[in-house]
N, C-alpha and C positions, 0 to 999 in steps of 0.2 A: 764235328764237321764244320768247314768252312762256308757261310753262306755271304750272298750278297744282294740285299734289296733293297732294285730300282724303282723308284717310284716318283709318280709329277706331284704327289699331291703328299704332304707328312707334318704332322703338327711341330708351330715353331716353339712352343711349352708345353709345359702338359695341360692348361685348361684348352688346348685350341682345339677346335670338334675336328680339322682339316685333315682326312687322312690317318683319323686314330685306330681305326681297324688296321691300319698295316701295320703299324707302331706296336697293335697290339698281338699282330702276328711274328712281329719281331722278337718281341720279350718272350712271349712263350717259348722261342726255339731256345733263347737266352738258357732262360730255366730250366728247358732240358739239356742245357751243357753247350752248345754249341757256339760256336764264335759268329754273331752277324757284323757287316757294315752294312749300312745304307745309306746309298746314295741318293740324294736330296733336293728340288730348288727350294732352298731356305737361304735367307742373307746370312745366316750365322749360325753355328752349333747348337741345340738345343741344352740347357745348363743342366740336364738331368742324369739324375745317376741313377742308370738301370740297364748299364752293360753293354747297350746297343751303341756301337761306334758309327756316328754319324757323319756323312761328308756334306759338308753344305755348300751345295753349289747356286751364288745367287742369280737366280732366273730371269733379275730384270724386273718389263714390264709384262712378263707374258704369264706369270704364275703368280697366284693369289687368288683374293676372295672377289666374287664369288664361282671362279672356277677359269680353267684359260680359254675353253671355247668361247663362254661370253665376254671375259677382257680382249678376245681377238675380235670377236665381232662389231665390240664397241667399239675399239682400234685397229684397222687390218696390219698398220704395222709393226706391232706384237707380236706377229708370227715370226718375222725377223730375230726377234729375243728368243724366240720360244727356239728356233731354228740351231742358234749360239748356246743354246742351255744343251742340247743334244748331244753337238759336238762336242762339249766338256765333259758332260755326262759319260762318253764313250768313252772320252783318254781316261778317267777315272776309274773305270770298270777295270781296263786294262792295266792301268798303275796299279790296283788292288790284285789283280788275280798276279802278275809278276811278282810284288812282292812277299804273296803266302798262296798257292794256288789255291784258285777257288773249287770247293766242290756239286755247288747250284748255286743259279742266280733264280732270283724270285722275282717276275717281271711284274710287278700290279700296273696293269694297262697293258692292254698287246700292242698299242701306238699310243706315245713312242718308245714306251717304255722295255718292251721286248723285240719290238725293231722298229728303230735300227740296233737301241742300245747296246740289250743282250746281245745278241746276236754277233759280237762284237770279239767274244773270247769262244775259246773252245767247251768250257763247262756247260755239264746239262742246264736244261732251261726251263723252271716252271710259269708256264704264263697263267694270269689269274685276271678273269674280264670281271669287269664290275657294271658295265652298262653302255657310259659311254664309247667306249673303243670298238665296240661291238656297233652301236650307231652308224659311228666315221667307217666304219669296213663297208657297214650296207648298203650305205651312202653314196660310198667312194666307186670310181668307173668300173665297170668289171675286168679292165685289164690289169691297173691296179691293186681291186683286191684278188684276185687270182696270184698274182706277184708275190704281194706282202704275204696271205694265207700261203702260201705254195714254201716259204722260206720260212714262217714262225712252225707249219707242223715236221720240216725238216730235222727242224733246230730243239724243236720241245719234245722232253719225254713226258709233261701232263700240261695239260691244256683245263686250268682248272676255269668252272663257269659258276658264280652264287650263285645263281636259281638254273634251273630246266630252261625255262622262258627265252633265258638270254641264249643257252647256247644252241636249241631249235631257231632261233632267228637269224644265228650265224650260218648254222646249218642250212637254211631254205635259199641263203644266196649263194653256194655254193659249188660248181662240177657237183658230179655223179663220182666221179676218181678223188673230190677233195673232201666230199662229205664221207666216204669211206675212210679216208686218211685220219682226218679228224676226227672222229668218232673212236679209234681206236686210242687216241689219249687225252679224250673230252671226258671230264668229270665234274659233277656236281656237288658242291660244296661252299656252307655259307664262313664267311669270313669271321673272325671272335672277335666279343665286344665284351670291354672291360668296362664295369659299371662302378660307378666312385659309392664311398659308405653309404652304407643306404643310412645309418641315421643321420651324419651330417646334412643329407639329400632331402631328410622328409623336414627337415628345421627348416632347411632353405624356402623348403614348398608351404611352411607355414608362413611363413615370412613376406611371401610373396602370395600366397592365398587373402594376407591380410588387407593388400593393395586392393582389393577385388572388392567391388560393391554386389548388394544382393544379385540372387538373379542365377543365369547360366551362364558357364565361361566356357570359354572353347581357345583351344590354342592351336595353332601353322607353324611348322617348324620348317626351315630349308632356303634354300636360297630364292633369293626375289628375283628367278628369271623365267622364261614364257614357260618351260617345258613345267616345271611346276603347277601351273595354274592357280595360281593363289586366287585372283579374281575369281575364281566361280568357287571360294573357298568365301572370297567377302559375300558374295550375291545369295549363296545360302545360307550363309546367317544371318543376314539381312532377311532371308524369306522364315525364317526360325524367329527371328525379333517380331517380324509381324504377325505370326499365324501362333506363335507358343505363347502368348499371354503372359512373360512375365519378360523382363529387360536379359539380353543379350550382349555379351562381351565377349571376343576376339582379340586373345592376345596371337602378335604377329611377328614369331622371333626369325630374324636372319636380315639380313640386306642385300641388295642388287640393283641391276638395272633397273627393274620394273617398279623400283620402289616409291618414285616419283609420282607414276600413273596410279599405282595402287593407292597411295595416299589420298590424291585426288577423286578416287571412287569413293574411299572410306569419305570423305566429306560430305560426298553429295550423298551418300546412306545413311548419315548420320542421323539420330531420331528412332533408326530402327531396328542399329548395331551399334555398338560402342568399339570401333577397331583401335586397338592401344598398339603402333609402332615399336617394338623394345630396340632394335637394331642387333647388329652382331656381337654376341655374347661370348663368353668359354660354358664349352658343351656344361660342366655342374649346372650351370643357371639352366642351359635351356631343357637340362631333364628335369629343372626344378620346374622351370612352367607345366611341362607335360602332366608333372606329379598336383602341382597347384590348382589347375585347373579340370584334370581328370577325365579330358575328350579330345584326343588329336584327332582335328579335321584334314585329309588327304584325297588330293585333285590329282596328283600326276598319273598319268599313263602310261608313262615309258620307264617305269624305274625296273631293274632287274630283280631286286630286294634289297627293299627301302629299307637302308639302317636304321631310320626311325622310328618305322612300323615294328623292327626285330626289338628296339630302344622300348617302347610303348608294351609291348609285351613282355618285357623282361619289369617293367614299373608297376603293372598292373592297369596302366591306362588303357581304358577304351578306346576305338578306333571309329571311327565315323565317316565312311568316304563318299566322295561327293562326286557324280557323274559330270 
């Protein structure tokens, strides 16, 4: 079969953590014979040789780390890029189904990735929500998403959702005629995740275990923006450094906006946490922290199912979550 997936978010190498679940849903189709493209905002081809035909379409300023809702919020006028990445995104879809008809597109993201995109050719449609896009519908006015949902459950024969969570949430803001619609091609089902050597992984984690002074460490993986809550990640091990009796460390892998403000807490905590900044890393390193330090600490609220938490339990890392 011919597939084709769209997606805003796709690693630009192979260490990038950005988007590897889809990457890694690509290769598998690979594997079992079938022909993918994916279409991309990446500036450039990824140089990897693993079958998946990549279109890179560069996005500008609206895609990248640490995600486009917050590059837009930080700059509103990124939506404009984001806007012009769509419209290429769509002639491509089209240029690709003309020249070998497509048999499914794979939408990862129901906006904007399966509409407008998909929604662009006549081949079936599978939409796969991850979290956000689920958010921006709930969000969004209800004539809007009535619109949008009214034209993606048209267009889709599976409506795939990683957790329950997500796709009861979609559900609860919908008609009485839309939640019956949907329901009939809403499936649940979590995304695969390709996990690198595990020996190479536990060297690394010794490697970086060795950076570690006595004590307890604790490692935050994700990006540095509000929805994460990393701050009530510092302020509990801060409350862990003073009440556990022995020294506390906080390694804090990923970067963003809040990373300014965060820093600035970590100072003024300092004496009763030791928070170590790493910044954005390739995903090997940061399952190396997880494995190094052997406690991911986890604040968010909204995630649908946290690739990190599924990452942490495929490591054997502990979970620690913090209200």
């Amino acid at each position: 079969m011919r597939f084709a997936f769209v997606t805003t978010s796709y690693p630009k190498d192979e260490g990038d953590p950005s988007g590897h679940f889809v990457r890694a849903e690509a290769r598998a189709r690979v594997a079992a014979g079938d022909q993918v493209t994916v279409i991309a905002p990446l500036p450039r081809r990824p140089k990897v040789n693993d079958g998946v035909r990549v279109v890179a379409i560069d996005g500008g300023a609206a895609f990248g780390w640490p995600g486009v809702a917050a590059r837009v919020a930080e700059a509103p006028w990124r939506a404009v890029a984001a806007g012009a990445w769509v419209a290429k995104a769509r002639r491509a879809l089209v240029a690709c189904d003309r020249a070998s008809k497509l048999d499914r597109v794979v939408a990862h993201w129901a906006v904007p990735s399966a509409f407008p995109i998909a929604t662009a050719i006549d081949a079936p449609v599978e939409i796969v929500s991850h979290g956000g896009d689920v958010r921006l519908l709930t969000r969004a006015p209800n004539a809007a998403r009535a619109l949008i949902v009214a034209r993606l459950v048209r267009r889709a024969s599976v409506w795939r959702f990683v957790s329950a969570t997500l796709r009861d949430e979609l559900l609860e803001g919908l008609t009485a005629r839309q939640r019956r619609d949907l329901e009939v091609i809403a499936v649940v089902a979590e995304s695969p995740i390709e996990m690198p050597d595990d020996g190479l992984l536990t060297r690394h984690a010794d490697e970086l275990r060795a950076t570690l002074s006595a004590g307890r460490a604790f490692v935050a993986v994700g990006r540095l923006v509000a929805g994460k809550r990393v701050e009530a990640i510092v302020e509990h091990a801060t409350f862990l450094g003073k009440t556990g009796g022995s020294r506390v460390v906080l390694v804090v892998v990923g970067d963003g906006p809040e990373r300014a403000r965060l820093e600035k807490l970590a100072v003024a905590r300092r004496g009763d946490v030791d928070v170590r900044f790493v910044g954005s890393v390739d995903r090997e390193t940061a399952l190396a922290w997880m494995r190094a330090t052997g406690t991911l600490l986890f604040a968010s609220r909204h995630e649908g199912q946290s690739t990190v938490l599924r990452e942490a339990a495929l490591l054997g890392v502990s979970v620690e979550r913090v209200d």
